[in-house]
C-alpha positions, 0 to 999 in steps of 0.5 A: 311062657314069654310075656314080652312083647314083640317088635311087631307088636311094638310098632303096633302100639306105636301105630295106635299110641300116634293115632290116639294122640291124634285125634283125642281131644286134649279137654277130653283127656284132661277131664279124663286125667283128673276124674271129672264128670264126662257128659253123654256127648264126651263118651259118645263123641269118642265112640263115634270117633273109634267108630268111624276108625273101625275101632270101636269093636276092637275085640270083634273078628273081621266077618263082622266088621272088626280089626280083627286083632288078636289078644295082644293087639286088643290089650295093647289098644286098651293100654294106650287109650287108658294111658292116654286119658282116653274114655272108656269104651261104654261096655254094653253094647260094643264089649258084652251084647255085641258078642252074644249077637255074634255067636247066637243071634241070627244073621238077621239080628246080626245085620240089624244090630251089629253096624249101630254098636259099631259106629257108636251111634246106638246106645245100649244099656244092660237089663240084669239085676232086680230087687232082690235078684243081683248077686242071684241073677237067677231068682230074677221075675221081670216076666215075658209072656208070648202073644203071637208073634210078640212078647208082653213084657212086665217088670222092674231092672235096677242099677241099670248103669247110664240107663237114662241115655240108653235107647236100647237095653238087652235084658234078661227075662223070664218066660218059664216057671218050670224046673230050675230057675236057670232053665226059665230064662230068655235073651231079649233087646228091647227098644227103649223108646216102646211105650211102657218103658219107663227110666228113673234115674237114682240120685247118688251121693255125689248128685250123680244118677250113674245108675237107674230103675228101668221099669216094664209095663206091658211093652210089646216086644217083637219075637224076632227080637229074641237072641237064640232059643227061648228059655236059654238066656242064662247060656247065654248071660254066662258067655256076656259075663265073662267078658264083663269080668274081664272089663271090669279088672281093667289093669290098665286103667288102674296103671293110669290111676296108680300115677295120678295116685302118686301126683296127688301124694307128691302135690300133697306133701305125704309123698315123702311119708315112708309109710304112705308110700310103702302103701302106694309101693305094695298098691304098685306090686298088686297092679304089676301082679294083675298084668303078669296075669293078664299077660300069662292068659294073652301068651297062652292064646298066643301060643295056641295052648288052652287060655285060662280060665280066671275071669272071676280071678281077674274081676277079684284082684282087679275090683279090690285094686280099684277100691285101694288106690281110691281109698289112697287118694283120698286120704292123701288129699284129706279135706280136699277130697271132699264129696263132689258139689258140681255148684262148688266145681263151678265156683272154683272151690277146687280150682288151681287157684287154690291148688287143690285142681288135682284132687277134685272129685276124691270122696266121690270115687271112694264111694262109686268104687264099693260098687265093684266089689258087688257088681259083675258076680259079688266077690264072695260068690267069685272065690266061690266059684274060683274054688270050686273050679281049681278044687272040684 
């Protein structure tokens, strides 16, 4: 197993690390940095910008419009834009819908969608989870009844993330009550400009409304707007969940978050504390952990041999090193790092001023990331299945 990186792909990081520099903008970057709040406009100007490169499907093969790279190119695309303070990439449509129309779509549905999600221009949310049905997707009851060449769709998604600046929403749905639950569900997209869809933003702690409830009442959806067979959506829910897993350990975003994490302890003085920074140093051990991992699975598909299977071990590691460094933030800024008031950013409260500009906004993220534990498949359920599939 070699987990160095070649002179070839080293030349390619520098290609992308050039590029991004270039045509990142600096207020963008710094917004990143820092954790401030980024605007519909702030995410989607990047992925346009990505777009118009041909690099906003980073991970899609060439037929379908993609660089075409391979698994250690994509990794090191990820690496330098998280490094460089570039937005995330919002996963829904480029990294988890885009995939599922390229493998079970039609060549229709695929001409149709495919060149929106690709120049950043389309905004697609996710339509999983319900009342009652997250960790058990399965239980979901959003009902898709068919009516001639249409489906009539009724019902209720929750935590539907960005959901209010979504113009599409891929959902699953249910179109049959017989036998297991898995075997009665169906893929659909559905325009979220149809009357009858209706978004209801939730006001979070930090006056934020990251998350939505999306309701159906009688939308009229066209057949053709159906991904594969009927009743085979949960095939393909599992095939978009392992690349939401993957998203969601993100290793390089919590290498950029392990820096500003030591910033924030040295501007606060408790950088010198031997027992805050054996708490930052065993922090940096788990971090380096999660890349030999995500290295061992890009130089097995590298090698050509059988790349592993820990997606659920990935989302694990990675969601808990998310929730430690927020924790480690906030109890280095201690009242600095006070629940985010847009009104008080405004005034300047935390500005550099009064020298609390690198601490803003701590509580917010402490509390945003409990989430990820949850979402994506909840932990518990994740060693679960982690067990079962090294046990049997």
């Amino acid at each position: 197993m070699d987990l160095a990186f070649t002179p070839e792909e080293q030349a390619f990081r520098e290609e992308v690390r050039h590029w991004v520099k270039t045509h990142l903008p600096d207020e963008l970057a710094h917004k990143v940095h820092n954790a401030l709040r980024l605007t519909r406009e702030d995410m989607q100007s990047w992925a346009k910008t990505l777009g118009r490169k041909g690099w906003l499907g980073y991970g899609w093969p060439k037929a379908f419009g993609g660089p075409g790279w391979n698994a250690v190119q994509k990794h090191l695309f990820e690496e330098e834009c998280a490094l460089a303070g570039a937005p995330r990439v919002v996963p829904f449509g480029p990294v988890m819908v885009a995939p599922v129309i390229m493998a079970f779509g039609n060549a229709e549905q695929q001409q149709r969608f495919l060149p929106g999600i690709a120049s950043g221009e389309v905004w697609w949310s996710q339509g999983y989870s319900e009342p009652g049905s997250g960790s058990d997707l399965a239980s979901l009851k959003t009902r898709a009844e068919r009516v001639g060449n249409t489906y009539v769709v009724n019902g209720q998604k929750t935590w539907t993330t960005l959901g209010q600046f979504g113009e599409w929403i891929f959902c699953l749905v249910r179109t049959s009550t017989e036998g297991k639950p898995q075997t009665g569900i169906s893929f659909l997209l559905i325009d979220m400009k149809s009357p009858g869809v209706s978004v209801r933003p939730i006001k979070l702690l930090d006056g934020e409304c990251e998350v939505n409830e999306v309701w159906f009442d009688n939308v009229v959806v066209p057949a053709d707007n159906l991904i594969g067979q009927e009743n085979k959506g949960w095939d393909y829910a599992k095939y978009l969940l392992a690349h939401e897993r993957t998203n969601i350990a993100d290793v390089n975003r919590a290498k950029r978050e392990l820096e500003r994490l030591k910033r924030i302890a040295k501007a606060e003085g408790v950088y010198d504390d031997m027992r805050f920074r054996d708490e930052i140093a065993k922090l940096e051990v788990d971090v380096i952990a999660l890349e030999m991992m995500v290295l061992r699975v890009l130089s097995a598909e590298k090698s050509g041999k059988q790349s592993l299977d820990i997606a659920g071990l990935l989302k694990i590691r990675g969601s808990e090193i998310q929730q430690r460094y927020s924790e480690l933030m906030m109890l280095a800024a201690g009242p600095f790092s006070l629940p985010f008031i847009q009104e008080a950013m405004d005034a300047g409260w935390q500005g550099d001023h009064v020298g609390a500009a690198h601490c803003a906004p701590l509580a917010s993220t402490y509390f945003n990331m409990r989430k990820t534990t949850i979402y994506g498949g909840s932990n518990e359920v994740q060693r679960n299945i982690v067990a079962k599939t090294v046990l049997g």
